[in-house]
Every structure is written in C-alpha cells, then in structure tokens.
N, C-alpha and C positions, 0 to 999 in steps of 0.2 A: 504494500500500500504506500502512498505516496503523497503529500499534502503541502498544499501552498495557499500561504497568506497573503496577502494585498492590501496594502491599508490607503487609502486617498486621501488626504487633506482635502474639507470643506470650505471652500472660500469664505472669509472674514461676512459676514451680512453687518449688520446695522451695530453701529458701538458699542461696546459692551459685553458685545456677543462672547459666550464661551466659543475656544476653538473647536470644532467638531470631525472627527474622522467618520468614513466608513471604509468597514471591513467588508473584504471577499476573501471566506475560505471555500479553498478549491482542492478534491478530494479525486483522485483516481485507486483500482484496485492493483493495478501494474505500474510502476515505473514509467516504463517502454511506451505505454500511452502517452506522455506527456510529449511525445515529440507529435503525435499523430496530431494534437489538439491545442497545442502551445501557439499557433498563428489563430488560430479562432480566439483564443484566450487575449492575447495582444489586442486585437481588433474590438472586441467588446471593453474591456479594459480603455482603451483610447476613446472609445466612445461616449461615457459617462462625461457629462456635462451639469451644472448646476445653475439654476437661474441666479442671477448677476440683481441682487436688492437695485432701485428705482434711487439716486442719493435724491432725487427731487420732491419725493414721497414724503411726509411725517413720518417718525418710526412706528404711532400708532395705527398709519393704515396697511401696515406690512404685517399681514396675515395670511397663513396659506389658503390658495384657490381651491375649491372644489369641483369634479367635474359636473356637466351641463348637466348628465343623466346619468342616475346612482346606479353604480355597477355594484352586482349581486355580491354580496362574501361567500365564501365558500360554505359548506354546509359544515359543523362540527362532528366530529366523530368521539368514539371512545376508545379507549388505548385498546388498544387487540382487534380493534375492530379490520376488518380487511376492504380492500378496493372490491369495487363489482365484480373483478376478473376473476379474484380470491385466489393473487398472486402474492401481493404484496401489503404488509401491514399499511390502515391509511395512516394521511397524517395531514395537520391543517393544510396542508396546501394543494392535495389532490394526490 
C-alpha cells in the first residue's frame, strides 16, 4: 500500500482570517500504480482554484453562496450496512 498527502494553502480572504489549508490524502493498494495515475493526480491537483474575496465588499457581506437549486444529500446509512450491489460496505458518500 502506498499513501500521499497534499496539503494547499488557502488564500488569505478578508483580515483576520485564520490561515487555512486543505488536505488530499491519496491512497493506492500497489506502489506501481502510482506511476499509472501520478499525471491524472498533477492535473487535478493544478486544478483546484479558490474564489479570490471582492476587497471592495464590507467584510460583513462576504458570506458563502448557495446554489440556485438545492442538491439532494446523500441518503445516511448504518455502519455494516452494504451498497445495493452488496459488494461493498456503504459509507456517507455513496
């Protein structure tokens, strides 16, 4: 098994602000995969963008946006519970 971390710095937003990272930990079962998958990984990795605060804004209207139309959450499950396939244990995210 084989495991890589990634952490980004979050661009400074509005004064004050604590500095904020995000983490991507990235998990394969083999080694050897990493070469297979290491250019897809770059590529997403480069991709991650943050909106850029408004300095012309108040800081009290810098709040986050919601989208137009509310997307469904996933359903909850229970620990042991299995996918429909009844392959794999679920888990919150599908």
């Amino acid at each position: 098994m084989a495991e890589m971390q990634v952490h980004l710095p979050v661009p400074e937003g509005v004064e004050g602000q604590e500095q904020c990272v995000v983490s991507f930990n990235l998990t394969t079962p083999r080694e050897g995969h990493w070469d297979a998958y290491c250019s897809d990984i770059v590529v997403l990795l480069n991709s991650v963008t943050f909106d850029e605060p408004d300095p012309t804004l108040p800081e009290a209207n810098l709040q986050p946006t919601s989208p137009s139309s509310p997307a469904s959450s996933p359903s909850e499950s229970s620990p042991g519970e299995t996918h429909a396939d009844g392959k794999a244990p679920a888990t919150p995210f599908g």
